[in-house]
Backbone as JSON Lines, residues from 0, in Angstrom:
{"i":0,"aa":"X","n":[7.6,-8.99,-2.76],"ca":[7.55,-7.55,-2.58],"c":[7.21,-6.91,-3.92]}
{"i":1,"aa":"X","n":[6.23,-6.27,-3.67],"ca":[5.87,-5.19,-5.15],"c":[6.89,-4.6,-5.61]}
{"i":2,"aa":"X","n":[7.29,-3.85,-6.79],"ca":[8.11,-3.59,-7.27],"c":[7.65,-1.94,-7.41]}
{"i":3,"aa":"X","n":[8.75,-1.2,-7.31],"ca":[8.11,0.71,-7.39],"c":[7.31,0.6,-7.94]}
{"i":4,"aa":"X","n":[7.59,0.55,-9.35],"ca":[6.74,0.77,-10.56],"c":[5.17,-0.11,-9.88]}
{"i":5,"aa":"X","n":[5.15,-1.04,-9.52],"ca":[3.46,-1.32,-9.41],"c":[3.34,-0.61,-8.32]}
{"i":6,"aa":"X","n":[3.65,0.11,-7.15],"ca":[3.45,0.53,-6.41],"c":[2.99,1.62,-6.61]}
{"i":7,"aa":"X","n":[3.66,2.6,-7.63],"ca":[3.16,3.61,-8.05],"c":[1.89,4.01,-8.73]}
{"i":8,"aa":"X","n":[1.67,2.95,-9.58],"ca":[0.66,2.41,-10.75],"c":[-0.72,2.03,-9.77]}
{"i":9,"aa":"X","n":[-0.64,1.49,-8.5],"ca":[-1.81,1.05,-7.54],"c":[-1.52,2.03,-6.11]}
{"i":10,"aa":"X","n":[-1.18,2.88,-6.02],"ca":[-1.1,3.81,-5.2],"c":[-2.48,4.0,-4.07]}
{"i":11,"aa":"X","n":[-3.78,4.25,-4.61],"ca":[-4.93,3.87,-3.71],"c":[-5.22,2.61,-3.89]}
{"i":12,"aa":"X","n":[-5.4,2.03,-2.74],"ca":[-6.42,0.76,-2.43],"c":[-7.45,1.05,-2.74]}
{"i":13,"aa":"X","n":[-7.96,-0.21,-3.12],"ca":[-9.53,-0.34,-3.73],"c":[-10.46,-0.41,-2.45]}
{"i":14,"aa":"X","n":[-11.29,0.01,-2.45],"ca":[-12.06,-0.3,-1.12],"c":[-13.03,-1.5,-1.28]}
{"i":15,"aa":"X","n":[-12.43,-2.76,-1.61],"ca":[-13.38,-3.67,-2.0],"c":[-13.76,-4.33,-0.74]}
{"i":16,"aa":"X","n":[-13.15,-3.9,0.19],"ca":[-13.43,-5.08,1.33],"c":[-15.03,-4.02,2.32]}
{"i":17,"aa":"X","n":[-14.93,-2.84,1.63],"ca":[-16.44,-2.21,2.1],"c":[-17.55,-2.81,0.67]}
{"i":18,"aa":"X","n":[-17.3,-2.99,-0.23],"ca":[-18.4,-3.52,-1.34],"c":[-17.94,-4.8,-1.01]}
{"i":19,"aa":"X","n":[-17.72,-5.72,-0.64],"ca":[-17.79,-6.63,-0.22],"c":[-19.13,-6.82,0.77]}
{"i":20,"aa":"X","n":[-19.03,-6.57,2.19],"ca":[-19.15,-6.45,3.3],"c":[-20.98,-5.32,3.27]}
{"i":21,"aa":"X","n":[-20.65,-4.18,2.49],"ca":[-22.04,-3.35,2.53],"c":[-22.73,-4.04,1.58]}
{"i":22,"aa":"X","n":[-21.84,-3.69,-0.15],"ca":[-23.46,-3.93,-1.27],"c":[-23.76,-5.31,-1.35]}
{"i":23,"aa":"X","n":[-22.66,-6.07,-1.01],"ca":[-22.71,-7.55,-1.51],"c":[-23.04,-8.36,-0.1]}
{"i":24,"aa":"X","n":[-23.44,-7.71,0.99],"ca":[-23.69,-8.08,2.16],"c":[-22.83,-9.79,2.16]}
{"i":25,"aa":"X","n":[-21.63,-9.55,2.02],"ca":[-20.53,-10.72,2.56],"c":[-20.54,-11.57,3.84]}
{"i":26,"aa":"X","n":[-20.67,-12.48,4.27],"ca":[-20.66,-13.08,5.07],"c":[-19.38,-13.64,6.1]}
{"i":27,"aa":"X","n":[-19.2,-14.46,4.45],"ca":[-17.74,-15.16,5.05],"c":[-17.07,-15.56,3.93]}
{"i":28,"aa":"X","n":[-16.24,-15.6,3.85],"ca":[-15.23,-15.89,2.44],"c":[-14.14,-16.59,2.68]}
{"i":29,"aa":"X","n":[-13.18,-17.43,1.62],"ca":[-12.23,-18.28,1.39],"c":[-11.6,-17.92,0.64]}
{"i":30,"aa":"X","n":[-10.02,-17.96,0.52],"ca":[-9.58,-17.96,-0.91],"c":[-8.09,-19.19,-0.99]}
{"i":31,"aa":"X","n":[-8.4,-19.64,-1.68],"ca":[-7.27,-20.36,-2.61],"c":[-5.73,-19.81,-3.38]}
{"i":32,"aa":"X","n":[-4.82,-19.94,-2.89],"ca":[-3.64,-19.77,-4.0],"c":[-3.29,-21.14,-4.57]}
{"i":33,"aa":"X","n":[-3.45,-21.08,-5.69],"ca":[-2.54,-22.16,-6.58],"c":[-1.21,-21.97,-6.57]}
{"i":34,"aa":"X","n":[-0.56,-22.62,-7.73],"ca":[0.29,-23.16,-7.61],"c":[1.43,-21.92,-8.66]}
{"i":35,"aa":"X","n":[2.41,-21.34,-7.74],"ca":[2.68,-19.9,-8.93],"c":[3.86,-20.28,-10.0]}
{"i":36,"aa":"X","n":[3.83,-19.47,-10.88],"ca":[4.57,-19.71,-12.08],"c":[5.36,-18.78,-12.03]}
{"i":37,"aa":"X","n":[7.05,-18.6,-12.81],"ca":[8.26,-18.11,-12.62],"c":[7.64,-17.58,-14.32]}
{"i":38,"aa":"X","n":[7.66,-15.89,-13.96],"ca":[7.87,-15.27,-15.63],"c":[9.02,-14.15,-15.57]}
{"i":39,"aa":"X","n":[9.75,-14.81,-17.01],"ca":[10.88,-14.54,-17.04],"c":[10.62,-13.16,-17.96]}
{"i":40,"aa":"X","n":[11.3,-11.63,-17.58],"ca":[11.44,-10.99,-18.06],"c":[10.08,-10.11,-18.54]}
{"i":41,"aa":"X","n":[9.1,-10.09,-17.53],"ca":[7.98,-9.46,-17.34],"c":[7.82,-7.75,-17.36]}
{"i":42,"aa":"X","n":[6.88,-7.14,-17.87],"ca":[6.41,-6.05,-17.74],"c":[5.26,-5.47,-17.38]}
{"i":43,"aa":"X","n":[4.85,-4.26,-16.96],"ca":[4.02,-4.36,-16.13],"c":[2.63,-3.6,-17.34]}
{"i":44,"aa":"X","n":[3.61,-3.0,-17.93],"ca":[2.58,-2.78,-19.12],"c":[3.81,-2.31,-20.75]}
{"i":45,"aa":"X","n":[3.4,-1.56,-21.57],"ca":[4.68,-2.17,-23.11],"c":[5.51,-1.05,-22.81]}
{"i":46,"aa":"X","n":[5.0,-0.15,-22.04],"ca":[5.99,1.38,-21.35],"c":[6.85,0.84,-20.43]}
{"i":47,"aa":"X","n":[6.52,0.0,-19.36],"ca":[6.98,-0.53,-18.05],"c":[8.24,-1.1,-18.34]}
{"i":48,"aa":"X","n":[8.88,-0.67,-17.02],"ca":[10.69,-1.5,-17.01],"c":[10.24,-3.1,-17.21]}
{"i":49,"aa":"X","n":[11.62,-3.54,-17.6],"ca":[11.15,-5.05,-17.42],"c":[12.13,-5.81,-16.04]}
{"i":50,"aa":"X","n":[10.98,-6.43,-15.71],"ca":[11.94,-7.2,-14.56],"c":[12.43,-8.5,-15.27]}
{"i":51,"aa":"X","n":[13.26,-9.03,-14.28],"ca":[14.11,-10.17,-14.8],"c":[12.93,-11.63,-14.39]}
{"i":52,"aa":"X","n":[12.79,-11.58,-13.16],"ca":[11.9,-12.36,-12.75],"c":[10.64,-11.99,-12.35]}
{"i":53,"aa":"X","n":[9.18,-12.81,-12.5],"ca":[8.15,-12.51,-11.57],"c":[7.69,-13.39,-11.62]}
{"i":54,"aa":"X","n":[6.51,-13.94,-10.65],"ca":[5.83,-14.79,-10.54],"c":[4.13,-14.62,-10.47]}
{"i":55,"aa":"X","n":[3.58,-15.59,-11.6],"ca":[2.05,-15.35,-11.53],"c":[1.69,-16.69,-10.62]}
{"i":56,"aa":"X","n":[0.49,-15.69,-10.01],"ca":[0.06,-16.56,-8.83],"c":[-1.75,-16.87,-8.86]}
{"i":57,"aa":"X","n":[-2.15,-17.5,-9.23],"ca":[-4.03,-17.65,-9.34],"c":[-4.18,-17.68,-8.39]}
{"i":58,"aa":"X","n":[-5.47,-17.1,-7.5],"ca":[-5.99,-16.88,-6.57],"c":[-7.12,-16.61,-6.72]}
{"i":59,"aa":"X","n":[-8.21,-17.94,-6.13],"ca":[-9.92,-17.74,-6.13],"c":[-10.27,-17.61,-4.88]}
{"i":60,"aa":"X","n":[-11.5,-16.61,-4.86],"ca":[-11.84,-16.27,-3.48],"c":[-13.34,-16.81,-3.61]}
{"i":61,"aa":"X","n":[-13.74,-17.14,-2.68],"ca":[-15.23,-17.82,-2.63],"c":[-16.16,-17.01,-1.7]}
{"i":62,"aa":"X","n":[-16.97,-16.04,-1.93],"ca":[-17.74,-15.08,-1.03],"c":[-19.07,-15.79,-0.49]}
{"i":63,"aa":"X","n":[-19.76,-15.84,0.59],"ca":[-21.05,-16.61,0.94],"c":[-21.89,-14.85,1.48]}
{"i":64,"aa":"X","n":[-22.77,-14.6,0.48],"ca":[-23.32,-13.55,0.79],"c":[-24.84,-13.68,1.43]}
{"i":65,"aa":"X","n":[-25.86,-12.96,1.25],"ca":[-27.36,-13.04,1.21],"c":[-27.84,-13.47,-0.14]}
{"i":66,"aa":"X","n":[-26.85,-12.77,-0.94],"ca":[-27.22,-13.11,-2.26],"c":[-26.84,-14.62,-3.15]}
{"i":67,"aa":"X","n":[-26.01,-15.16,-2.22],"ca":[-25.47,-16.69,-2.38],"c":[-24.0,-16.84,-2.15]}
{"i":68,"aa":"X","n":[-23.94,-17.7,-2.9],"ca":[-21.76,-17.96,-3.24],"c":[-21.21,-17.39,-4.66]}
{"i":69,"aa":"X","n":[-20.76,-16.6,-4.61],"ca":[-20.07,-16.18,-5.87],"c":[-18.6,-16.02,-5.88]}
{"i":70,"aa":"X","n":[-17.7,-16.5,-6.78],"ca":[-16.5,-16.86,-6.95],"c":[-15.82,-15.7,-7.85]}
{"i":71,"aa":"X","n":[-14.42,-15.15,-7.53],"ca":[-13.74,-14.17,-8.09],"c":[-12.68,-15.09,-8.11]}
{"i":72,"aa":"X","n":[-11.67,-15.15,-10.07],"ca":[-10.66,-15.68,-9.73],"c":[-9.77,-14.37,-10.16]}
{"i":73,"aa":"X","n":[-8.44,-14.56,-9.72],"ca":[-7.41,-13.78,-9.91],"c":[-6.36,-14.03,-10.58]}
{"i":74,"aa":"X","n":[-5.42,-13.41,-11.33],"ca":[-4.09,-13.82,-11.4],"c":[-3.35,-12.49,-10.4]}
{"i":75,"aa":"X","n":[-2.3,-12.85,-9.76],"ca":[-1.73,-12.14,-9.07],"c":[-0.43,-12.2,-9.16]}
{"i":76,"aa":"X","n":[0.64,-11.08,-9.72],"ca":[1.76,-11.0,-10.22],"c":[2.96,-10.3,-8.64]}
{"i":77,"aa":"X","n":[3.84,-11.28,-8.52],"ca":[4.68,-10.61,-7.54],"c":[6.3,-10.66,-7.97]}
């Protein structure tokens, strides 16, 4: 579960799943989670509360467009 503070901080969604889908004419896509890591005493930026626990999570997505396969990786903090 997100925590206020990132909730607040990402308040609009990105509309990536229309630039996906229109400019990048998307096809079909995959994504991968690895394997997540325990960070102890995290912040969300040097202002931000600190939490006690969070976990980083990598996540690659694999897009098959018109324009080919192109790969986005992520880190993803929960």
């Amino acid at each position: 579960m997100l925590s206020f503070e990132v909730k607040l901080r990402f308040s609009e969604p990105a509309d990536a799943k229309s630039v996906q889908r229109q400019h990048m004419e998307v096809q079909t896509f995959q994504y991968d989670v690895g394997q997540f890591k325990k960070v102890k005493n995290w912040r969300l930026d040097k202002d931000g509360g600190q939490h006690k626990a969070a976990y980083e999570i990598p996540v690659t997505q694999v897009f098959n467009s018109r324009f080919g396969m192109f790969t986005w990786n992520k880190i993803a903090m929960s």
